[in-house]
Every structure is written in structure tokens, then in C-alpha cells.
C-alpha beads as a LAMMPS data file, in Angstrom:
LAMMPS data file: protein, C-alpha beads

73 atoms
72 bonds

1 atom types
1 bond types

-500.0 500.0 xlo xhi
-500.0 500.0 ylo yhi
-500.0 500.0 zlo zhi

Masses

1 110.0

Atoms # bond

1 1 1 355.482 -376.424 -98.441
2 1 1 356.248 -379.371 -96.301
3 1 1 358.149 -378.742 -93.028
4 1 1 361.823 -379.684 -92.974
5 1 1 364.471 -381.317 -90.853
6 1 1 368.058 -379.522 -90.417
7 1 1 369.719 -382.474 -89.264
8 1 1 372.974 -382.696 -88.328
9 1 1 375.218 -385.966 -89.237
10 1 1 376.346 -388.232 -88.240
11 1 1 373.711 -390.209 -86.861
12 1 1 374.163 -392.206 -84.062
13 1 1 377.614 -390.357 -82.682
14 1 1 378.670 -391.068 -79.436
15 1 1 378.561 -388.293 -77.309
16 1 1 381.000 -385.089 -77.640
17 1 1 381.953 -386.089 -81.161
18 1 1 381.656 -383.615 -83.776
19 1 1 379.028 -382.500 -86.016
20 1 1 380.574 -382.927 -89.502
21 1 1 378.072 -381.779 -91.394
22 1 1 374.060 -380.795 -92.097
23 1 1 371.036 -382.252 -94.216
24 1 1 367.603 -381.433 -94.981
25 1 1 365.106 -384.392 -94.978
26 1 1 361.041 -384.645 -94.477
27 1 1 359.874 -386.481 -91.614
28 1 1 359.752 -390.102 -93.517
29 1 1 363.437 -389.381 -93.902
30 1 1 364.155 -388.709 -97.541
31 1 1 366.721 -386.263 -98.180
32 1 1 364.947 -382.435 -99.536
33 1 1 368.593 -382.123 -101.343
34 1 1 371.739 -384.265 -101.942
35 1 1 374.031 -381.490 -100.658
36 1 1 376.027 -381.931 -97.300
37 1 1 375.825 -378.608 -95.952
38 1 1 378.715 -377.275 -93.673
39 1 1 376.800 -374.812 -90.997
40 1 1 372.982 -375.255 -90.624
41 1 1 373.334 -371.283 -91.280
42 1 1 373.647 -372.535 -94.676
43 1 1 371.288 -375.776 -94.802
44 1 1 368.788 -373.573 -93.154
45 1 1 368.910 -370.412 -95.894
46 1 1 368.573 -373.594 -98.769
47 1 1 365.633 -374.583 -96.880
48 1 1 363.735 -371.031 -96.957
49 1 1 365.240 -370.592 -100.509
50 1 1 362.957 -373.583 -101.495
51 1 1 359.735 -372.539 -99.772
52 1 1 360.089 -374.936 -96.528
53 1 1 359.541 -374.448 -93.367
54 1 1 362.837 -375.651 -91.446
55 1 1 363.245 -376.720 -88.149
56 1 1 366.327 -376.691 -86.038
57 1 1 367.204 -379.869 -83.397
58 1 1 367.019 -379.153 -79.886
59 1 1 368.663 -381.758 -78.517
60 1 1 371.295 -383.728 -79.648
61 1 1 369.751 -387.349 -80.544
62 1 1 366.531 -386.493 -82.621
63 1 1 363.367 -388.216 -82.742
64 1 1 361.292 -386.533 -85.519
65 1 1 357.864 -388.104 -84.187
66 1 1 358.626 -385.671 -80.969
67 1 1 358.081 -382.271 -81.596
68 1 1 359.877 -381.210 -78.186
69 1 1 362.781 -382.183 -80.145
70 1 1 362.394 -379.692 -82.824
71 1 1 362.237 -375.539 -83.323
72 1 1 361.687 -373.270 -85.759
73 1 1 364.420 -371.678 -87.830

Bonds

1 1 1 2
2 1 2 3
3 1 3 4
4 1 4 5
5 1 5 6
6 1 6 7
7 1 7 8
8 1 8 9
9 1 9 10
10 1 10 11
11 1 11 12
12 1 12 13
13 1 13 14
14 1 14 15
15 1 15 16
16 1 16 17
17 1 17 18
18 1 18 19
19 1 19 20
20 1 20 21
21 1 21 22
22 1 22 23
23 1 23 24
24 1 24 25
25 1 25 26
26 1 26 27
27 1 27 28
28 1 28 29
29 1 29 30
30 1 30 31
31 1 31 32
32 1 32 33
33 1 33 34
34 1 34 35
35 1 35 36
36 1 36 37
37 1 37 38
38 1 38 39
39 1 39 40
40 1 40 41
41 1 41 42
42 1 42 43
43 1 43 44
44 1 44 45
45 1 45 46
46 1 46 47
47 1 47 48
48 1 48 49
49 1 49 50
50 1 50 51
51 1 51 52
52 1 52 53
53 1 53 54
54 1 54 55
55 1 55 56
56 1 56 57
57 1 57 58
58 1 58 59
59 1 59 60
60 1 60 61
61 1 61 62
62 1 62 63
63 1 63 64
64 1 64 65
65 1 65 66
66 1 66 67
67 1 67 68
68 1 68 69
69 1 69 70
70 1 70 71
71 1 71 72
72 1 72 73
């Protein structure tokens, strides 16, 4: 399976806002599931549950073309 993005929303927040919430989505951006996951404990664990290989943001705007950005879960 397809690696998979644990991002956290929302996008674009301006700095020290909160994290309300986390997604899975491939790299083109299309969401793996339509659940909003509370702790990227949880998104992560749905991720491995459906055979994907997640990985975790590094830093807080993401670029998914930049693997520095990126680790695995």
C-alpha cells in the first residue's frame, strides 16, 4: 500500500493556533478516509489498520513534495 499523510488541520493556521484535528490523505491530496481524527495516535493506528504506510509532519507547514518534511510513524 500507498504511503500516507497524517496531516493535521487546519491548513494554513497562523502560527501558535491549535491543531483541531487529523486526516489521512495520499500525496495528490485526496482524503484515505472521511473521518476527522482527534490525536494522530488515532489517525495513525487507522492508517496501519488499512495496510498504509503513514508518515508523521515534522514541521509545522507541510510540503508533501519535500520529504524532509515528513517521518515515519
Amino acid at each position: 500500500m500507498p504511503n500516507v499523510y497524517v496531516e493535521p488541520e487546519p491548513k494554513g493556521r497562523p502560527e501558535g493556533s491549535a491543531i483541531t484535528h487529523y486526516v489521512l490523505e495520499y500525496a495528490h491530496g485526496a482524503r484515505v478516509t472521511h473521518i476527522d481524527y482527534p490525536t494522530q495516535a488515532q489517525a495513525v493506528s487507522e492508517a496501519k489498520s488499512l495496510g498504509h504506510k503513514p508518515l508523521i509532519a515534522r514541521v509545522r507547514n507541510t510540503d508533501k513534495g519535500n520529504p524532509d518534511h515528513w517521518r515515519p510513524a
